[in-house]
Backbone as CSV, one residue per row, in Angstrom:
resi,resn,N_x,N_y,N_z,CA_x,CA_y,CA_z,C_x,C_y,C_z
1,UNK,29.012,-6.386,168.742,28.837,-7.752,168.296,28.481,-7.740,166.813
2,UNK,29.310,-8.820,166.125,28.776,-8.562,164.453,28.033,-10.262,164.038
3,UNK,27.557,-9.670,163.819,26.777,-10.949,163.388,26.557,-11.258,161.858
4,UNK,26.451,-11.897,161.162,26.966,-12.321,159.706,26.423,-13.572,159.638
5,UNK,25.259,-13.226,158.316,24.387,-13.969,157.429,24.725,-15.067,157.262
6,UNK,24.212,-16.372,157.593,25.356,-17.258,156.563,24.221,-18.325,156.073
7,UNK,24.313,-18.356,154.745,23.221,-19.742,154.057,23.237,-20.811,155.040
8,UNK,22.035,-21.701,154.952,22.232,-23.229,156.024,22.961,-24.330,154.858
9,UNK,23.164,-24.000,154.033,23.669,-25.036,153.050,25.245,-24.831,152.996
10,UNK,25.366,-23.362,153.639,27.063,-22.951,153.674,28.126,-23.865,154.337
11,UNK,27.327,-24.412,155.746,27.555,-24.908,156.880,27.998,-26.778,156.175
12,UNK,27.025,-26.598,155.158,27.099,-28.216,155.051,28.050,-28.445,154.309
13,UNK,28.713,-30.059,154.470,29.800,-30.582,153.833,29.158,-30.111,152.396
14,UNK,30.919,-30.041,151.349,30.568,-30.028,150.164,29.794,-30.962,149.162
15,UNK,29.876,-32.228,149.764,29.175,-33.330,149.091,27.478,-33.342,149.042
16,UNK,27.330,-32.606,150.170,25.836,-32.840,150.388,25.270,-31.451,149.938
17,UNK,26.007,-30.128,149.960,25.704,-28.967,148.856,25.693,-29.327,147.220
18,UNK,26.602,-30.575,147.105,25.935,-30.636,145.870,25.192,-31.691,145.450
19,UNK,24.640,-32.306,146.715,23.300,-33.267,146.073,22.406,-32.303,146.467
20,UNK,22.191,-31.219,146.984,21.197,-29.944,147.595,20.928,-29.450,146.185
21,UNK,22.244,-29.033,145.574,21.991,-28.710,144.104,21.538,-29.529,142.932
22,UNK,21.951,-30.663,142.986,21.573,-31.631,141.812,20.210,-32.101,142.438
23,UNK,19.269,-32.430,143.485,18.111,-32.103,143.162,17.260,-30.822,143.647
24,UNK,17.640,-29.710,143.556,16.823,-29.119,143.328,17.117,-28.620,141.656
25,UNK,18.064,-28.876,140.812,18.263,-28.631,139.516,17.388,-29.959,138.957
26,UNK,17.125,-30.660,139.348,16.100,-32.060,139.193,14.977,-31.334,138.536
27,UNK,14.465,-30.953,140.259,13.167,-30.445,140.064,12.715,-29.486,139.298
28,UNK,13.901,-28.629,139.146,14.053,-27.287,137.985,13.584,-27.965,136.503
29,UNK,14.288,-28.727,136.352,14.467,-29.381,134.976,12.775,-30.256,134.524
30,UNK,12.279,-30.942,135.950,10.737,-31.549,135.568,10.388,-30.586,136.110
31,UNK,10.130,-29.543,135.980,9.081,-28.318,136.222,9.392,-27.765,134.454
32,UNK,10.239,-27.628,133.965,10.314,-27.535,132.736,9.659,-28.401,131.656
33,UNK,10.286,-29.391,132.151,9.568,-30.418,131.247,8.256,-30.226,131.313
34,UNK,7.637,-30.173,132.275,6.155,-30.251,132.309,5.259,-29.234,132.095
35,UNK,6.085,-27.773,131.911,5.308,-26.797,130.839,5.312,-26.979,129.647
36,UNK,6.429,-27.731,129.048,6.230,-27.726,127.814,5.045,-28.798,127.080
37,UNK,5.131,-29.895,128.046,3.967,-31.110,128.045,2.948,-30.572,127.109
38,UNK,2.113,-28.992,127.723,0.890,-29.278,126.705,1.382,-28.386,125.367
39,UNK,2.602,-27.721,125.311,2.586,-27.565,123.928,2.901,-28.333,123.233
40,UNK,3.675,-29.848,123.499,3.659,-31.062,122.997,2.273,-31.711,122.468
41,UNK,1.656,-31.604,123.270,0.019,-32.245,123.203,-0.486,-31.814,121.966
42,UNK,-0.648,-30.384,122.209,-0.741,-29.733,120.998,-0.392,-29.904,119.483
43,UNK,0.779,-30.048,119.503,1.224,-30.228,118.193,0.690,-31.337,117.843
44,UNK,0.543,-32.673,118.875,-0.012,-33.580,118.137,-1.437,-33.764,118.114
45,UNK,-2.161,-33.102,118.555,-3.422,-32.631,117.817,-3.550,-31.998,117.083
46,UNK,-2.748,-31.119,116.731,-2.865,-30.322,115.399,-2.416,-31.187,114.011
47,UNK,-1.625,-32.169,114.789,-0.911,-33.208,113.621,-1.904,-34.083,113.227
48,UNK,-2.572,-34.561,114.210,-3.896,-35.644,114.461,-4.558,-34.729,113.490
49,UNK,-5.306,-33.790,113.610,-6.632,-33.521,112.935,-6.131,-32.822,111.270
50,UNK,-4.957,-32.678,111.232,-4.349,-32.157,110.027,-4.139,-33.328,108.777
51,UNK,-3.879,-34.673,109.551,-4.172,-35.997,108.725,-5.448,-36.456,108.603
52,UNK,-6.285,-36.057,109.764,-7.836,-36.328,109.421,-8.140,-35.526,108.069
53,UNK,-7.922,-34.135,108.083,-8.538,-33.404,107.310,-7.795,-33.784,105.421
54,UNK,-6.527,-34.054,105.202,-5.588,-34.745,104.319,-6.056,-36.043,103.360
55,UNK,-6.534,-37.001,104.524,-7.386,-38.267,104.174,-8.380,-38.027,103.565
56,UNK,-9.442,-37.323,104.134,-10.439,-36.903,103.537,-10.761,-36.022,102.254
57,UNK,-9.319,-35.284,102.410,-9.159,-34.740,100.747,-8.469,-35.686,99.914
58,UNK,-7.932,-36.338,100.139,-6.999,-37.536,99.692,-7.845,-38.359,99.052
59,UNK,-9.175,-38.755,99.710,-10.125,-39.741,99.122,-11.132,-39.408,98.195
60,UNK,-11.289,-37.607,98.086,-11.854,-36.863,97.235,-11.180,-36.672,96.056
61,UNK,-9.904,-37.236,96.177,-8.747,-36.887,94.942,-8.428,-35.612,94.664
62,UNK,-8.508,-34.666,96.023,-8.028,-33.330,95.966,-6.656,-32.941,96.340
63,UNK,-6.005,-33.924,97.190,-4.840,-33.863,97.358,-3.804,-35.225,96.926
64,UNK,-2.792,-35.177,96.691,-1.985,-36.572,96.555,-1.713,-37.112,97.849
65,UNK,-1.712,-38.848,97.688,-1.112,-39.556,98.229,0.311,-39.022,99.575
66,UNK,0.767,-38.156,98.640,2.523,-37.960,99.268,1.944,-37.008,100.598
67,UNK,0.968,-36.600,100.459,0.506,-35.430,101.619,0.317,-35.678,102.523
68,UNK,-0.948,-37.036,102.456,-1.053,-38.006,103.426,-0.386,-38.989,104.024
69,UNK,1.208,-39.153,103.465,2.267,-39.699,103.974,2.822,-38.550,104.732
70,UNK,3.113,-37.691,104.647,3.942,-36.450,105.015,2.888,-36.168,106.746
71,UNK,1.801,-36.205,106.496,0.551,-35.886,107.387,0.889,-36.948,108.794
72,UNK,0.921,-38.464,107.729,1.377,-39.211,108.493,2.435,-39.444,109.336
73,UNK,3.697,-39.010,109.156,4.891,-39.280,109.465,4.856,-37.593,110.258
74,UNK,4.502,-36.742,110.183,4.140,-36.076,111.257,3.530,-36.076,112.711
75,UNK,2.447,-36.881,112.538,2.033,-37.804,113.561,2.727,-38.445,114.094
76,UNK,3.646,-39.275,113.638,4.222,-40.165,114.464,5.111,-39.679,114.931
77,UNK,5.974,-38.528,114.165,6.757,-37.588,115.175,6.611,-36.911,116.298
78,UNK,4.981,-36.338,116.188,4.718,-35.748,117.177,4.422,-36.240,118.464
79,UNK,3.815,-37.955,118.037,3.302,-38.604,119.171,4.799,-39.298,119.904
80,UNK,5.658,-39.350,119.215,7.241,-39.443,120.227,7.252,-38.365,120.682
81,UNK,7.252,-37.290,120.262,7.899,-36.280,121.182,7.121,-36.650,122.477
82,UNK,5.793,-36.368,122.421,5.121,-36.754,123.567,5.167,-37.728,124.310
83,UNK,5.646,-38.664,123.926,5.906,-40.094,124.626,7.506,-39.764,125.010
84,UNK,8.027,-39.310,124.025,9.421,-39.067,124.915,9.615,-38.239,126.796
85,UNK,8.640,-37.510,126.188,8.576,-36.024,127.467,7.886,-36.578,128.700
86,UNK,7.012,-37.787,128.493,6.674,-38.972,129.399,7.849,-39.095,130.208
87,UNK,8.232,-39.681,129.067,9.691,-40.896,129.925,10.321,-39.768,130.345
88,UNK,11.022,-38.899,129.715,11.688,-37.798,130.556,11.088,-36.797,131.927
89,UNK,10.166,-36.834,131.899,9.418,-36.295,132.880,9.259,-37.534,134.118
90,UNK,8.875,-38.686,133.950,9.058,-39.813,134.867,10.553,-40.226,135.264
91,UNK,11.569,-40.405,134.408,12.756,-40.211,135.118,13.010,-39.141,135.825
92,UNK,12.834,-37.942,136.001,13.251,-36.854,136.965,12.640,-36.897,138.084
């Protein structure tokens, strides 16, 4: 008697092997997303306290103006990314 392995997903129609695949590639994809989450975080705390520290030389007249724009517009980049990885992480 031979008996022979066969996946349970082998058995199933092709349509439903590939919603088997498209979500578990779902879940692949927000399991990704959501490691990267706190190195997102990150950056924008490092962005956050890098304009704190900018301002404060800025108002000492140790650094220019343009730094603390640059400081700024970093921030706001960083805080999309993070707000993006939200929304992308809640759609999946």
């Amino acid at each position: 008697m031979l008996v022979v392995a066969i996946p349970a997903f082998a058995a199933a129609p092709p349509l439903e092997q590939s919603l088997t695949r498209l979500i578990e590639a779902a879940g692949e994809y927000r399991t990704a997303l959501e490691h990267v989450l706190p190195f997102r975080e990150r950056e924008l705390a490092r962005a956050t306290e890098n304009l704190a520290r900018r301002r404060e030389l800025a108002a000492q007249g140790i650094v220019a103006r343009r730094e603390v724009d640059e400081a700024e517009r970093a921030v706001a980049v960083a805080r999309e990314n993070v707000a993006q990885l939200h929304r992308d992480i809640a759609q999946t």
